[in-house]
C-alpha positions as a Markdown table, in Angstrom:
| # | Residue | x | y | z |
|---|---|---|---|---|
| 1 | Unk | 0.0 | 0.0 | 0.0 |
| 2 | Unk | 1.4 | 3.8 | -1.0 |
| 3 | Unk | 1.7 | 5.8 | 1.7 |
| 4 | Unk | -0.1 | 9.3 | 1.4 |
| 5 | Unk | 1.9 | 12.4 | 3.3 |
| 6 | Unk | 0.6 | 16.1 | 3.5 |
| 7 | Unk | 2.6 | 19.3 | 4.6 |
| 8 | Unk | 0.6 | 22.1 | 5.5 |
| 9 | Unk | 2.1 | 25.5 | 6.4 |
| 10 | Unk | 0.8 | 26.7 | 10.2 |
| 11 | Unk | 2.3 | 30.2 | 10.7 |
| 12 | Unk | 1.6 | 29.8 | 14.5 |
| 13 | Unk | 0.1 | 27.7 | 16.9 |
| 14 | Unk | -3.0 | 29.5 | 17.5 |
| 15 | Unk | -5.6 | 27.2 | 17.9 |
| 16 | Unk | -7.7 | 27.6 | 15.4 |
| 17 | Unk | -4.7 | 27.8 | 12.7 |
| 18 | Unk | -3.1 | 24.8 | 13.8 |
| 19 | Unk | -7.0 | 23.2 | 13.3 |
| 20 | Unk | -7.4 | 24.6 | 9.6 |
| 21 | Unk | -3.7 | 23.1 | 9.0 |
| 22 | Unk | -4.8 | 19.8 | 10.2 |
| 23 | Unk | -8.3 | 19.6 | 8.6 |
| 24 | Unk | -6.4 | 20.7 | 5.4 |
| 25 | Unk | -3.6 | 18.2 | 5.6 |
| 26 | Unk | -5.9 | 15.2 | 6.3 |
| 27 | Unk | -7.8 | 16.4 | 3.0 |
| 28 | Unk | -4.9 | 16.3 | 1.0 |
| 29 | Unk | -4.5 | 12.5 | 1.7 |
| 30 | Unk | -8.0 | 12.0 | 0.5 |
| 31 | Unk | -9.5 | 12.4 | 4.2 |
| 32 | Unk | -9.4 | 9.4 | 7.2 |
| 33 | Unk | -10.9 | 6.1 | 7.0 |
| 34 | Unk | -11.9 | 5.7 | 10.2 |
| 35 | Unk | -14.8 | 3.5 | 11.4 |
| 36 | Unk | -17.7 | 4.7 | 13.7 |
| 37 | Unk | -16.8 | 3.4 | 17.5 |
| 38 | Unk | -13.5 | 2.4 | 17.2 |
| 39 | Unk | -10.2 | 3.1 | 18.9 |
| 40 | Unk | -7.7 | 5.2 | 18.0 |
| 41 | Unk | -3.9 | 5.6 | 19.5 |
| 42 | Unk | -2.5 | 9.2 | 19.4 |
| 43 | Unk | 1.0 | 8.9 | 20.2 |
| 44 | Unk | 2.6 | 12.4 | 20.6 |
| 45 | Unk | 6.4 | 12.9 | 21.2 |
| 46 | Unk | 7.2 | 13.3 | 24.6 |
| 47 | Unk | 11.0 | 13.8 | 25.7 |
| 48 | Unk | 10.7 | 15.4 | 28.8 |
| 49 | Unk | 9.5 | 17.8 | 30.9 |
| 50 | Unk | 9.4 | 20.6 | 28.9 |
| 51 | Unk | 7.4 | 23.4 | 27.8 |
| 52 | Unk | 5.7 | 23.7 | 24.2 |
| 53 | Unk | 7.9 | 26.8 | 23.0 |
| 54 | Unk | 10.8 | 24.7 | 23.4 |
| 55 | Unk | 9.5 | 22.8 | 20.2 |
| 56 | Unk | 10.4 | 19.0 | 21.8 |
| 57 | Unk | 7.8 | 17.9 | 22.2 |
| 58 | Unk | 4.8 | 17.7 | 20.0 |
| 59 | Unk | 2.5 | 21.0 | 21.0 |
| 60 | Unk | -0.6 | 20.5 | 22.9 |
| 61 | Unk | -2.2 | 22.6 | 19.7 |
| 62 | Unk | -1.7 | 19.8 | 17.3 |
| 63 | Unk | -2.7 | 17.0 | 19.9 |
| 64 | Unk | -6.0 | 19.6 | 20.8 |
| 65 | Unk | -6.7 | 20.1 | 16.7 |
| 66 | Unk | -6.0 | 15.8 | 15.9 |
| 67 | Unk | -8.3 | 14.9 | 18.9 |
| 68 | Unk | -11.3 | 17.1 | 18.2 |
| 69 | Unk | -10.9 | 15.8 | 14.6 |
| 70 | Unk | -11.1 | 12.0 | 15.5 |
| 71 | Unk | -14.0 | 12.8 | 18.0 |
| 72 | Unk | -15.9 | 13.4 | 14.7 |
| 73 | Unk | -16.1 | 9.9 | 14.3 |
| 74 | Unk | -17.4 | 8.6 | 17.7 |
């Protein structure tokens, strides 16, 4: 199976730009197949204790925008 991959520009991480950045990449791969009920992973990158400006972990913003998106589908 090809694997589909999006890049989206997000000037900031301003909530509702970082949700338009997601909703926009996930159309670019043709949307998500996703089933009614079922169970999803998220599995962010988490290094440490640190802060989201330090940009090493992945930003609460993206985590906010990708859950709200997959609640669509419960």
């Amino acid at each position: 199976m090809p694997v589909k991959v999006s890049v989206v520009k997000c000037n900031s991480y301003a909530q509702n730009e970082v949700d338009n950045a997601v909703k926009k990449a996930i159309e670019l791969i043709g949307g998500i197949d996703i089933k009614n009920g079922s169970e999803v992973l998220l599995k962010p990158n988490v290094l440490g204790n640190n802060k989201p400006g330090e940009y090493i972990t992945t930003h609460p913003s993206l985590l906010d925008a990708v859950c709200r998106l997959l609640k669509e589908f419960s």
